[in-house]
ROKE-473623 format. One record per atom (N, C-alpha, C): atom name; y, z, x; residue in three letters. Coordinates in steps of 0.2 Angstrom, whole numbers, plus 5000, padded with zeros to 4 digits. Example, Ala and Ser with C-alpha at 12.3 -4.5 7.8 and 13.67 -1.06 7.14 Angstrom:
! residues 2
N, 4972, 5039, 5066, Ala
CA, 4978, 5039, 5062, Ala
C, 4984, 5039, 5066, Ala
N, 4989, 5035, 5064, Ser
CA, 4995, 5036, 5068, Ser
C, 5000, 5039, 5064, Ser
***
This chain:
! residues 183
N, 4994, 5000, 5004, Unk
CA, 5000, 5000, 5000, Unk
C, 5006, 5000, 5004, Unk
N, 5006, 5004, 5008, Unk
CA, 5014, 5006, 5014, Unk
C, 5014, 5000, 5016, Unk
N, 5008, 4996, 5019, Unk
CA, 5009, 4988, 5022, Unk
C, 5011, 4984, 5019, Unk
N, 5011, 4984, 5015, Unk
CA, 5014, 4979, 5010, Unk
C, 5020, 4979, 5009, Unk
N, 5020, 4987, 5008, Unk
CA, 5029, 4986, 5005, Unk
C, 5033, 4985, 5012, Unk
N, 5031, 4987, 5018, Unk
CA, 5032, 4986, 5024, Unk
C, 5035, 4976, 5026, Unk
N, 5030, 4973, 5022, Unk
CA, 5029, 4968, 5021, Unk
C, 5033, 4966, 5017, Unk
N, 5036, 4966, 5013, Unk
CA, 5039, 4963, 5007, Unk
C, 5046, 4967, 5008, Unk
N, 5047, 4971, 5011, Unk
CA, 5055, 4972, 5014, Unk
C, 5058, 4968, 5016, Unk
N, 5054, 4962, 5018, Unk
CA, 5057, 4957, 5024, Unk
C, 5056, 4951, 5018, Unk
N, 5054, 4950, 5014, Unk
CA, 5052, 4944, 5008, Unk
C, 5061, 4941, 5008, Unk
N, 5066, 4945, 5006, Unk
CA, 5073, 4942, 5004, Unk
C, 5074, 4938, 5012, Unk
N, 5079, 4932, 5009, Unk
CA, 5083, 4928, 5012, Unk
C, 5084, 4932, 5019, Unk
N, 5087, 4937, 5016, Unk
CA, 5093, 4940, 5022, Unk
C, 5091, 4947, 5022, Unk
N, 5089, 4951, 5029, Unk
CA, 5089, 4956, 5029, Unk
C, 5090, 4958, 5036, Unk
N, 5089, 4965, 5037, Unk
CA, 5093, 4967, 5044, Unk
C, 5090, 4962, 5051, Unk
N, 5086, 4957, 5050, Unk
CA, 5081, 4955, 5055, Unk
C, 5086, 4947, 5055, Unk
N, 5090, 4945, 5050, Unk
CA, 5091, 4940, 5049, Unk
C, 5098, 4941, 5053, Unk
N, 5101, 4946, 5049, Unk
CA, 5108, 4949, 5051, Unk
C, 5109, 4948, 5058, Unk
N, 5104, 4952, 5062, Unk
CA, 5104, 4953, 5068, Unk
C, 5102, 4946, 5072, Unk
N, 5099, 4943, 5071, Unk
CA, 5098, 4936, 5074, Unk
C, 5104, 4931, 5072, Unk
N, 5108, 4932, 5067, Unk
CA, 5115, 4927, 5066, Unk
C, 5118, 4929, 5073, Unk
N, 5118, 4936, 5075, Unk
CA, 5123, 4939, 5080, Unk
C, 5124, 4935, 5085, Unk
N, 5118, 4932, 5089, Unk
CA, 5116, 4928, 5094, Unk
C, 5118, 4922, 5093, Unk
N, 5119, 4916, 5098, Unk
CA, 5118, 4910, 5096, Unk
C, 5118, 4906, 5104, Unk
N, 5110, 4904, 5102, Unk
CA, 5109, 4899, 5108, Unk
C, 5110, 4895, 5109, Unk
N, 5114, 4890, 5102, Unk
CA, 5117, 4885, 5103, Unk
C, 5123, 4883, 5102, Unk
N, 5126, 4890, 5107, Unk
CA, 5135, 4887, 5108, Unk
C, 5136, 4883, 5110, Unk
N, 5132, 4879, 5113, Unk
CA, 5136, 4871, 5115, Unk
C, 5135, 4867, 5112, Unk
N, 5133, 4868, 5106, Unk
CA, 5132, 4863, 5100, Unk
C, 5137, 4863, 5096, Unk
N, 5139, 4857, 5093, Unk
CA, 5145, 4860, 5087, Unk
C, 5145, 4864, 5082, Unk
N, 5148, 4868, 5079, Unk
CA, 5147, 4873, 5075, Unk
C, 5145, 4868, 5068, Unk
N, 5143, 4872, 5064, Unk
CA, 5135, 4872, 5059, Unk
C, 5146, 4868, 5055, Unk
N, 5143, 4866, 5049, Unk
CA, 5150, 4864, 5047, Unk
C, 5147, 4865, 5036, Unk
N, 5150, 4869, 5034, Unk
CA, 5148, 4869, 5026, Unk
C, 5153, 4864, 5023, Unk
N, 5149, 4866, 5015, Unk
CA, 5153, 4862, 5010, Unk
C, 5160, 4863, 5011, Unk
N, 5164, 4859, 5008, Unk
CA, 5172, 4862, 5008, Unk
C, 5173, 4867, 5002, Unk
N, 5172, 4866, 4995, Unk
CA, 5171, 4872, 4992, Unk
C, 5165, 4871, 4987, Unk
N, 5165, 4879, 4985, Unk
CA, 5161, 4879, 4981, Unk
C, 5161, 4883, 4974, Unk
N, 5161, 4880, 4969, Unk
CA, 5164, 4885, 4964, Unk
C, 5159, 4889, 4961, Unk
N, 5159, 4895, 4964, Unk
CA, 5154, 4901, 4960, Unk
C, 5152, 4900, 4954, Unk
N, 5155, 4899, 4946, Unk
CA, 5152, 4900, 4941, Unk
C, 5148, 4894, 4941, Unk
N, 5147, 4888, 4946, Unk
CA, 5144, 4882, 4944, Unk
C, 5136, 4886, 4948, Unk
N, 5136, 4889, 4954, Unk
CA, 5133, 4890, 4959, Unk
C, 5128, 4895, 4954, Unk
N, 5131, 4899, 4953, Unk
CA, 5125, 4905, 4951, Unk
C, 5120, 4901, 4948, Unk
N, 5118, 4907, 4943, Unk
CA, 5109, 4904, 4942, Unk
C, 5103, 4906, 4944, Unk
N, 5100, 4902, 4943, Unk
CA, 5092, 4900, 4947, Unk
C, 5093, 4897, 4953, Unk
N, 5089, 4897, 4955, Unk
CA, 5088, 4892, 4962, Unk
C, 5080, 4891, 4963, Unk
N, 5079, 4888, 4964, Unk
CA, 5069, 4888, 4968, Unk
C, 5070, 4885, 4974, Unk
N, 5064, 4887, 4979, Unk
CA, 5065, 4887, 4987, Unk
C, 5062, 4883, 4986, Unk
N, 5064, 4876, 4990, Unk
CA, 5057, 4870, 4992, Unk
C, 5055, 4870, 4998, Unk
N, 5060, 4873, 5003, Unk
CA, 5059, 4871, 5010, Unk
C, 5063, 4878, 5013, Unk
N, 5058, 4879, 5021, Unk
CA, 5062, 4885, 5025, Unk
C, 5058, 4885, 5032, Unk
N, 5064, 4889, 5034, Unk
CA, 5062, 4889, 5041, Unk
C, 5057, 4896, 5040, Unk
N, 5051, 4896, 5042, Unk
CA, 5047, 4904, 5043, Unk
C, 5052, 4910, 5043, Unk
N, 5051, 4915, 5042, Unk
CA, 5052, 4920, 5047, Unk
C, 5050, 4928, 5043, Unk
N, 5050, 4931, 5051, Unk
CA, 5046, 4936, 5048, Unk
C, 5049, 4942, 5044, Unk
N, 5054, 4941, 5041, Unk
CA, 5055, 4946, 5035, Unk
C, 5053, 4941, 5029, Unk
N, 5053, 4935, 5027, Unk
CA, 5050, 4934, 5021, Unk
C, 5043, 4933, 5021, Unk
N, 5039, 4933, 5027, Unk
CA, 5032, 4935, 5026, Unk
C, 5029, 4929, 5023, Unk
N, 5023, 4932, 5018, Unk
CA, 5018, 4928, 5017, Unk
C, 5021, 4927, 5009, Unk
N, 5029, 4928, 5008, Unk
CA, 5031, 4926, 5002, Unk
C, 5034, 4919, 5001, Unk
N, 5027, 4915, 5002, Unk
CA, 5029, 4906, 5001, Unk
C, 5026, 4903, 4996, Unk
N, 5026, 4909, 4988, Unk
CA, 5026, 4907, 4982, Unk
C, 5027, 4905, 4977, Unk
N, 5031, 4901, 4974, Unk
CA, 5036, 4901, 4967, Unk
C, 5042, 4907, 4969, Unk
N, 5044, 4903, 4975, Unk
CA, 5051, 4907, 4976, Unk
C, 5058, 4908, 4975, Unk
N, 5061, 4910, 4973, Unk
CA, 5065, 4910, 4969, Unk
C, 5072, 4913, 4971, Unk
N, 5078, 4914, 4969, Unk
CA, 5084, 4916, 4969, Unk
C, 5087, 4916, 4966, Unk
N, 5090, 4921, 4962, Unk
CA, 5095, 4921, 4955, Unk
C, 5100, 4924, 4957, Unk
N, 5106, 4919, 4957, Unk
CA, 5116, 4923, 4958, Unk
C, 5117, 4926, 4950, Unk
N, 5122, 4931, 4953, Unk
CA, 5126, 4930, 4944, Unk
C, 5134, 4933, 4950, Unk
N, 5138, 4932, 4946, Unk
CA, 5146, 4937, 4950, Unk
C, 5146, 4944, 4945, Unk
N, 5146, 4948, 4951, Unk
CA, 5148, 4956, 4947, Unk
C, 5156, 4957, 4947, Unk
N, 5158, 4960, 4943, Unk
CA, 5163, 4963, 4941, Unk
C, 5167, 4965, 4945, Unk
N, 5165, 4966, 4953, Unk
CA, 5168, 4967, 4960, Unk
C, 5170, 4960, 4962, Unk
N, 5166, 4954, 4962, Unk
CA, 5168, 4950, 4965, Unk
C, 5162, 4947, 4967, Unk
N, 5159, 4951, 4969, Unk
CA, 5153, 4951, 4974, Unk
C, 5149, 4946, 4969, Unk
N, 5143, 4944, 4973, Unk
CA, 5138, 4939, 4971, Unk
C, 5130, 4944, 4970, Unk
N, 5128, 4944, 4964, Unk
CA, 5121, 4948, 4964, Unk
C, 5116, 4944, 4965, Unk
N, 5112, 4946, 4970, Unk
CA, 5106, 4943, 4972, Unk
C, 5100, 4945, 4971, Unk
N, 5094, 4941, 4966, Unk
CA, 5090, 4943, 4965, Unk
C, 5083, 4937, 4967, Unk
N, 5080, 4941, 4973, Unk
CA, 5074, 4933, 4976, Unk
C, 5069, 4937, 4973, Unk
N, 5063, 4934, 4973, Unk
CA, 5058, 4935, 4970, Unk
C, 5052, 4932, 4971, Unk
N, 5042, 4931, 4973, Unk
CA, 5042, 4925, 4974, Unk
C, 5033, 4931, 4974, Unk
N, 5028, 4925, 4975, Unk
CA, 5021, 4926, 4975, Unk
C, 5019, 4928, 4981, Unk
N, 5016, 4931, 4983, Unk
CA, 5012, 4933, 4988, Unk
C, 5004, 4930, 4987, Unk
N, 5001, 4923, 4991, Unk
CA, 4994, 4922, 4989, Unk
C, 4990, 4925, 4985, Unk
N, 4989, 4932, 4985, Unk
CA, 4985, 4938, 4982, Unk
C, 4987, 4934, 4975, Unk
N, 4994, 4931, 4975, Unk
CA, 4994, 4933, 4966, Unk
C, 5000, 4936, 4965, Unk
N, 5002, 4944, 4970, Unk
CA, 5006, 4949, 4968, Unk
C, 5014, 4945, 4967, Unk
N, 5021, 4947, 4963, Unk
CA, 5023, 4945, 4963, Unk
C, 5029, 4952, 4967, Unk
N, 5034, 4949, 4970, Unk
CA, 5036, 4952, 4973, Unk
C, 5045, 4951, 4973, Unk
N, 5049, 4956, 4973, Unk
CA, 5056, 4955, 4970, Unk
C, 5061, 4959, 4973, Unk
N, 5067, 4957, 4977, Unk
CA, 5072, 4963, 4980, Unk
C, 5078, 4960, 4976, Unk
N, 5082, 4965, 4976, Unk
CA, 5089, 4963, 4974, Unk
C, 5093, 4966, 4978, Unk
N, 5099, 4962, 4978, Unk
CA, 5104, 4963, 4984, Unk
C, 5112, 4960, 4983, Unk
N, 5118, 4960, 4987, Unk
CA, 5122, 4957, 4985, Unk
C, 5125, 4953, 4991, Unk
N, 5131, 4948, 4988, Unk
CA, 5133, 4943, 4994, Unk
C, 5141, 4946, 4992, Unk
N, 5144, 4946, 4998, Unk
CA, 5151, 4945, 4999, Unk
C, 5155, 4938, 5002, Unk
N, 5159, 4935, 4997, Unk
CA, 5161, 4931, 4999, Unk
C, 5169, 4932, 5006, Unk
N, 5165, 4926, 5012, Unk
CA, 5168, 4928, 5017, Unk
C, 5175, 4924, 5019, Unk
N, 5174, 4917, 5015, Unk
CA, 5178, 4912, 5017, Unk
C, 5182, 4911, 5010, Unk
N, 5188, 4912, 5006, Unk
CA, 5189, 4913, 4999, Unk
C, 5190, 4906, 4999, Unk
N, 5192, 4903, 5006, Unk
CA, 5197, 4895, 5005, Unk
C, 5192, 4889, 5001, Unk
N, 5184, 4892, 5004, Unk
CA, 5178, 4887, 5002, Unk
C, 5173, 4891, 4998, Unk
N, 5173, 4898, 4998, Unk
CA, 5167, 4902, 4995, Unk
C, 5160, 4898, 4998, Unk
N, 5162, 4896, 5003, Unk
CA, 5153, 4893, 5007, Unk
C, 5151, 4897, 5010, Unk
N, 5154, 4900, 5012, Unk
CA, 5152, 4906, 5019, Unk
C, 5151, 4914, 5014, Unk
N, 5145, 4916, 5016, Unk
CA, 5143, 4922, 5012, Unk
C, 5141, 4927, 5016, Unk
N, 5142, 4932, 5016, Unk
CA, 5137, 4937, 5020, Unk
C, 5135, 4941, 5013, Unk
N, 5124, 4941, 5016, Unk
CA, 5123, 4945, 5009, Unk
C, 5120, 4951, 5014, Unk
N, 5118, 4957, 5008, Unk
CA, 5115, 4961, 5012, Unk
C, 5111, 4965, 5006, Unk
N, 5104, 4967, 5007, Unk
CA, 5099, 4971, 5005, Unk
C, 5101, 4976, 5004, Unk
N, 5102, 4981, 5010, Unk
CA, 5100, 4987, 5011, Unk
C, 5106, 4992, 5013, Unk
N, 5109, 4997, 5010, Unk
CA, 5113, 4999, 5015, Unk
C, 5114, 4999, 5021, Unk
N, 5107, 5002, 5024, Unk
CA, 5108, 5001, 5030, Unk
C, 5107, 4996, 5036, Unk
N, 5107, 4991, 5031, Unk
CA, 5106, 4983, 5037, Unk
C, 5113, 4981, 5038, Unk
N, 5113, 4977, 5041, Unk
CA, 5117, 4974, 5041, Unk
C, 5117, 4968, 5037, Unk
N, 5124, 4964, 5035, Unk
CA, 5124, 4959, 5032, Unk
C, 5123, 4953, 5035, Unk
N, 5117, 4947, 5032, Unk
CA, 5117, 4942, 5035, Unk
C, 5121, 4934, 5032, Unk
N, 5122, 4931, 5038, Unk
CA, 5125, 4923, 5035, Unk
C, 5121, 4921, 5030, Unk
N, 5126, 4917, 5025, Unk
CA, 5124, 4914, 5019, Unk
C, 5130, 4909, 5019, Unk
N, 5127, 4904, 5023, Unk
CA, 5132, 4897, 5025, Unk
C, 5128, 4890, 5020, Unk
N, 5132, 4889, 5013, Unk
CA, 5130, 4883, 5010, Unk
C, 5134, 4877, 5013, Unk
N, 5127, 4874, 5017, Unk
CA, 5131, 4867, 5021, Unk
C, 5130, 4861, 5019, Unk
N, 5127, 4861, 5009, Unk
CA, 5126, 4854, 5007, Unk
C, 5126, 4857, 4999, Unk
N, 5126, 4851, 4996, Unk
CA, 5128, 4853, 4990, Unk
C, 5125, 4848, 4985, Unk
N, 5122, 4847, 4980, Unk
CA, 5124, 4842, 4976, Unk
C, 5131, 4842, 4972, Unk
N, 5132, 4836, 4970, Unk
CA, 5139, 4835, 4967, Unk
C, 5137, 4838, 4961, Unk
N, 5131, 4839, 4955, Unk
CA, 5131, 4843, 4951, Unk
C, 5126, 4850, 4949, Unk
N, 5127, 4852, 4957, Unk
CA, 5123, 4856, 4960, Unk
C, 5117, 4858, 4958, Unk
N, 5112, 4852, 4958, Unk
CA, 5106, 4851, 4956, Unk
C, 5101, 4852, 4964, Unk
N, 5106, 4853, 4967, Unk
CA, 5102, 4856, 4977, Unk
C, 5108, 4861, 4981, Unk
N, 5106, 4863, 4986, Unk
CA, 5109, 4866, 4990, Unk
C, 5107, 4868, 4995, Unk
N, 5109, 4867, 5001, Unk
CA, 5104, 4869, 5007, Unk
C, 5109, 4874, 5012, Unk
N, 5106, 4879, 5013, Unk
CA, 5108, 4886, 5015, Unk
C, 5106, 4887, 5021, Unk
N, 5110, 4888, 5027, Unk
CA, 5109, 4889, 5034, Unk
C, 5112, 4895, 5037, Unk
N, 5111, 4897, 5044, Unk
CA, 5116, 4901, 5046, Unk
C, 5121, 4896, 5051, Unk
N, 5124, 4902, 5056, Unk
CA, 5129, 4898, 5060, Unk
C, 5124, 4894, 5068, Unk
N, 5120, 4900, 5068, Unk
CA, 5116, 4901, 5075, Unk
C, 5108, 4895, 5073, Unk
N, 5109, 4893, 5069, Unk
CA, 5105, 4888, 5066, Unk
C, 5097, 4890, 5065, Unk
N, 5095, 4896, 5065, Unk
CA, 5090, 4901, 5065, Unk
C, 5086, 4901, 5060, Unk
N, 5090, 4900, 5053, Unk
CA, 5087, 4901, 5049, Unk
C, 5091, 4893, 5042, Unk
N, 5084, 4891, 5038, Unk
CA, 5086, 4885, 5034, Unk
C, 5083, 4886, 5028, Unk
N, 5085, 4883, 5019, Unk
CA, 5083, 4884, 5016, Unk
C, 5084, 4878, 5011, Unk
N, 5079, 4874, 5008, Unk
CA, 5080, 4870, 5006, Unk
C, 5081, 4871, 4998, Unk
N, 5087, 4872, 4993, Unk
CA, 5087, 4875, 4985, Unk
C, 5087, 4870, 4981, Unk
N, 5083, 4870, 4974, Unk
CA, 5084, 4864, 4970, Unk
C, 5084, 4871, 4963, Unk
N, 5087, 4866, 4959, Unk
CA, 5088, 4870, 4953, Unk
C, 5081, 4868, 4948, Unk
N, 5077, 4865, 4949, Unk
CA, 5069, 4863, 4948, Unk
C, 5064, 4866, 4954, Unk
N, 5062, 4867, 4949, Unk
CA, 5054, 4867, 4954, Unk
C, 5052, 4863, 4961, Unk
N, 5052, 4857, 4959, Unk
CA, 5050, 4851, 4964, Unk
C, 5056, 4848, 4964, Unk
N, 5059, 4842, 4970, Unk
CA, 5063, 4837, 4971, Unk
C, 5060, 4832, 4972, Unk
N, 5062, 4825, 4971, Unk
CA, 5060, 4818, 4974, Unk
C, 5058, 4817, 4981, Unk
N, 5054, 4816, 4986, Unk
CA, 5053, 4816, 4990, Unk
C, 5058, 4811, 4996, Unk
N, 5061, 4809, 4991, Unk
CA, 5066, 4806, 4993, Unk
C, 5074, 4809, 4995, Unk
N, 5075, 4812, 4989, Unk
CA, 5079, 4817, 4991, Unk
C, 5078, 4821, 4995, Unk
N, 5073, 4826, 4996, Unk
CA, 5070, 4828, 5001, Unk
C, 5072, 4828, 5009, Unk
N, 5069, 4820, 5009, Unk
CA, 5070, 4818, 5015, Unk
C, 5078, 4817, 5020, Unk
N, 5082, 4815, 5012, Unk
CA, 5089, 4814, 5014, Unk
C, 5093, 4821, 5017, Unk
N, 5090, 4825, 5013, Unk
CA, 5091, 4835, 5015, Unk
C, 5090, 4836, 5022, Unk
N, 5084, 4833, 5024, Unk
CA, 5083, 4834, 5029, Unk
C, 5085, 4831, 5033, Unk
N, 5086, 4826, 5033, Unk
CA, 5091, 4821, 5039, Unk
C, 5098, 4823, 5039, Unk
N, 5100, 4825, 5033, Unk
CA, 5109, 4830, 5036, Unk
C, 5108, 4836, 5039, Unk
N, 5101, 4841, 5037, Unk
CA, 5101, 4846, 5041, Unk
C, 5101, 4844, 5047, Unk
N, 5097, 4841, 5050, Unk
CA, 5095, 4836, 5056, Unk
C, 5100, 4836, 5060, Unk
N, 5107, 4832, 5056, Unk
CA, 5111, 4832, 5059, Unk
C, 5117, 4834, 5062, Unk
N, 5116, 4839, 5060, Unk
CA, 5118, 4845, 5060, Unk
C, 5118, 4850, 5065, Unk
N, 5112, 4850, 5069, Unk
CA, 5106, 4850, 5073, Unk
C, 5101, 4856, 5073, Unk
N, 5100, 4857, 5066, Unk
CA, 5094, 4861, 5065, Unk
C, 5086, 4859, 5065, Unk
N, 5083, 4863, 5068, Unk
CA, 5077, 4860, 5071, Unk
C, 5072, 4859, 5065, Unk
N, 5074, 4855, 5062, Unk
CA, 5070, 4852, 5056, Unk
C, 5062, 4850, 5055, Unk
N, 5060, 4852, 5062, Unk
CA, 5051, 4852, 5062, Unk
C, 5050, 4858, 5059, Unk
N, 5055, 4865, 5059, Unk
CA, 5053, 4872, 5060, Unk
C, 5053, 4872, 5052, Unk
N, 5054, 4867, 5047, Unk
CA, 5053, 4866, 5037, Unk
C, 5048, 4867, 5037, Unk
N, 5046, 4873, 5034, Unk
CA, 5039, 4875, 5031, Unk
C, 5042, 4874, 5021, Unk
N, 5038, 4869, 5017, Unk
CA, 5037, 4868, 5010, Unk
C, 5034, 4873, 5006, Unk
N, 5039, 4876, 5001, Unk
CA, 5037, 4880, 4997, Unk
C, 5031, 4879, 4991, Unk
N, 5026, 4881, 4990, Unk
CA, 5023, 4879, 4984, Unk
C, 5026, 4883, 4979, Unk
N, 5027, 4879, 4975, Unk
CA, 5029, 4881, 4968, Unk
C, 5026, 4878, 4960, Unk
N, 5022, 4883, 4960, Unk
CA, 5016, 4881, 4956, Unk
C, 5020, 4883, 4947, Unk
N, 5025, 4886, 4947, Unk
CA, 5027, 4888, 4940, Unk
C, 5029, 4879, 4939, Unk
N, 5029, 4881, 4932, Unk
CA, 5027, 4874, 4926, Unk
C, 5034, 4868, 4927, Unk
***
């Protein structure tokens, strides 16, 4: 049981493990990561479903019908709630919140789980025009997310995701595909 939750501490987008590796960036000689120009919150929130990501190990072995749901609280702030299957079947959920860091584009987010983490980048660097995708990076290019407001995308679209990521210069071999078996 303790390993589990041990485990599933790490399931969210963003936590102290993610925070702390934004901190770094081994690719200062590359140009900086570059986001949408803006983005309008009440269009953003919602659902989101994960299709694509970089591994890491605070989200573990939560590579199931993955999920992310925004709302804006009453602060301002952005409420975050990921969610997603663990093979077993188990379904697994944290909530947390984003603060907007950039007001001029609302791209740049830092969210954070825990009191005592730190908050991690929440840099949106792609968008659909009617925000039917999103692709969510940080600065130090560590960590990538491919979002679709569906379950599944085009494979085509997909691919054109991947190639701005690409060009951007995020190592796009390190795209691990989410199964998402919800209907």
């Amino acid at each position: 049981m303790k390993s589990g939750l041990f485990a599933f501490l790490g399931f969210a987008f963003f936590t102290s493990a993610f925070a702390a590796g934004s901190a770094s960036n081994p690719g200062a000689d590359l140009p900086s990561v570059q986001t949408v120009d803006y983005v309008d919150l009440t269009r953003y929130v919602g659902k989101w479903y994960q299709i694509a990501f970089f591994p890491t190990r605070f989200q573990g072995s939560c590579t199931i019908d993955t999920t992310a749901t925004y709302g804006i609280m009453d602060d301002g702030r952005v409420s975050v709630f990921n969610e997603c299957k663990k093979p077993s079947g188990k379904t697994k959920s944290i909530s947390g919140s984003a603060k907007i860091v950039d007001r001029d584009s609302n791209a740049k987010l830092k969210v954070k789980f825990f009191w005592f983490a730190p908050a991690g980048d929440y840099w949106i660097i792609d968008l659909g025009s009617n925000y039917e995708y999103a692709v969510v990076g940080s600065p130090d290019r560590k960590y990538l997310w491919i979002l679709s407001r569906t379950p599944q995308i085009t494979n085509s679209l997909y691919q054109d995701l991947v190639k701005r990521a690409s060009s951007q210069y995020f190592d796009v071999n390190n795209l691990q595909l989410t199964s998402q078996l919800l209907p």
